[in-house]
N, C-alpha and C positions, 0 to 999 in steps of 0.2 A: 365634364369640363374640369380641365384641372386648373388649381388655386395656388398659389405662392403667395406668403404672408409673412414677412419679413420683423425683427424687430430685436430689439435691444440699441440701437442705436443710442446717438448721446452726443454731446459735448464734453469735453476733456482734455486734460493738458497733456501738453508731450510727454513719453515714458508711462503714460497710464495705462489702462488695460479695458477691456471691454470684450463682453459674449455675446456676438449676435446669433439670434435663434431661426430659423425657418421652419413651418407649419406647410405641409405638402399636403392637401386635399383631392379629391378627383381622381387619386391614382396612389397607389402602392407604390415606394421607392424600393423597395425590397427588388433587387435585380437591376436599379438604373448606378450609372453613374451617375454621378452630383455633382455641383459644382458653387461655390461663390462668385461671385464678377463686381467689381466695383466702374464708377463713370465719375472720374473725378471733373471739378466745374472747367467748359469748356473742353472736355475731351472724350474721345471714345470710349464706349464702354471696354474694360478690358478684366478677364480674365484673372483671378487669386488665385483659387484653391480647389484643388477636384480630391471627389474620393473614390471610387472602384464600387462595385456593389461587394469585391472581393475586401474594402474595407484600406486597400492602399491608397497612399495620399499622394498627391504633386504637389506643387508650390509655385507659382510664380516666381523667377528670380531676385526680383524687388522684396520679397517675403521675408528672405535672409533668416530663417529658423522664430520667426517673430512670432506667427500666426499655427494654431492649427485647427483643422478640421476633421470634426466626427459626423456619425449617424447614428438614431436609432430607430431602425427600421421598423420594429413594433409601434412607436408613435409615428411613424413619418414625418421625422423632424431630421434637418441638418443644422450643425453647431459651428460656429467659426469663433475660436475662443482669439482676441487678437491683445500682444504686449508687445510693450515697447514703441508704441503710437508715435508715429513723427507728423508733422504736419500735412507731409505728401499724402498721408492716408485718408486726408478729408475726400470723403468722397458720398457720394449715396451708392449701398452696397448692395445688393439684388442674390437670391441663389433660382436657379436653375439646374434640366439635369446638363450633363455633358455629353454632347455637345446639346446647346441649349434648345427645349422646343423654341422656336420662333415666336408662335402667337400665345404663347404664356408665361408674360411676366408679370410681377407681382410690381408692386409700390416701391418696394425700395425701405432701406432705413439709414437714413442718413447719420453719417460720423464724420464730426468735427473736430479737429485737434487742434487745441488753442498754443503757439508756441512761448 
C-alpha cells in the first residue's frame, strides 16, 4: 500500500519562503510522474506542480516562476521549494503521482501566509 507523508508546512508572512517535503513509501517513484496539489479553504482541490519521471517540471499558471519542484528518486522524496508566498497560497498542500492514485492520499501540510 502506498504512503504519502507530507510535511514542512508552516505559518509565515507574505513574501516568505517555505520547502515542503514528501516521503513516498509503498512504491518506487523512480518512473512515476509526481505531482503537488494544494485545496485552498473552501475550494477544490487543485493542481501546482508536476515533474516527469524524465525530471521536467510544469507549473500551474498561478505559480508565476514562484515555486519549484524536484525529486529524488533514490529517497522517494518530492520537494516543492515555494517563494514569494502571497496569502492565496493558504492552503493544505497534498503531493501525489500525476495523474493522482485516487485512493492514496496522504494528510496534507498545511501553509498559512499571514498577510
Amino acid at each position: 500500500q502506498v504512503q504519502l507523508v507530507e510535511s514542512g508546512g508552516g505559518l509565515v508572512q507574505a513574501g516568505g519562503s517555505l520547502r515542503l517535503s514528501c516521503d513516498v513509501s509503498g512504491s518506487t517513484i523512480s518512473g512515476i510522474h509526481m505531482a503537488w496539489y494544494r485545496q485552498r479553504p473552501g475550494k477544490e482541490r487543485e493542481w501546482v506542480a508536476r515533474i516527469s519521471s524524465g525530471r521536467n517540471t510544469f507549473y500551474a499558471d498561478f505559480v508565476e516562476g514562484r515555486f519549484t519542484i524536484s525529486r529524488d528518486n533514490a529517497k522517494d522524496t518530492v520537494d516543492l521549494q515555494m517563494s514569494r508566498l502571497e496569502p492565496e497560497d493558504t492552503a493544505v498542500y497534498y503531493c501525489n503521482k500525476y495523474p493522482p492514485w485516487a485512493s492514496y492520499w496522504g494528510q496534507g501540510t498545511q501553509v498559512t501566509v499571514s498577510s
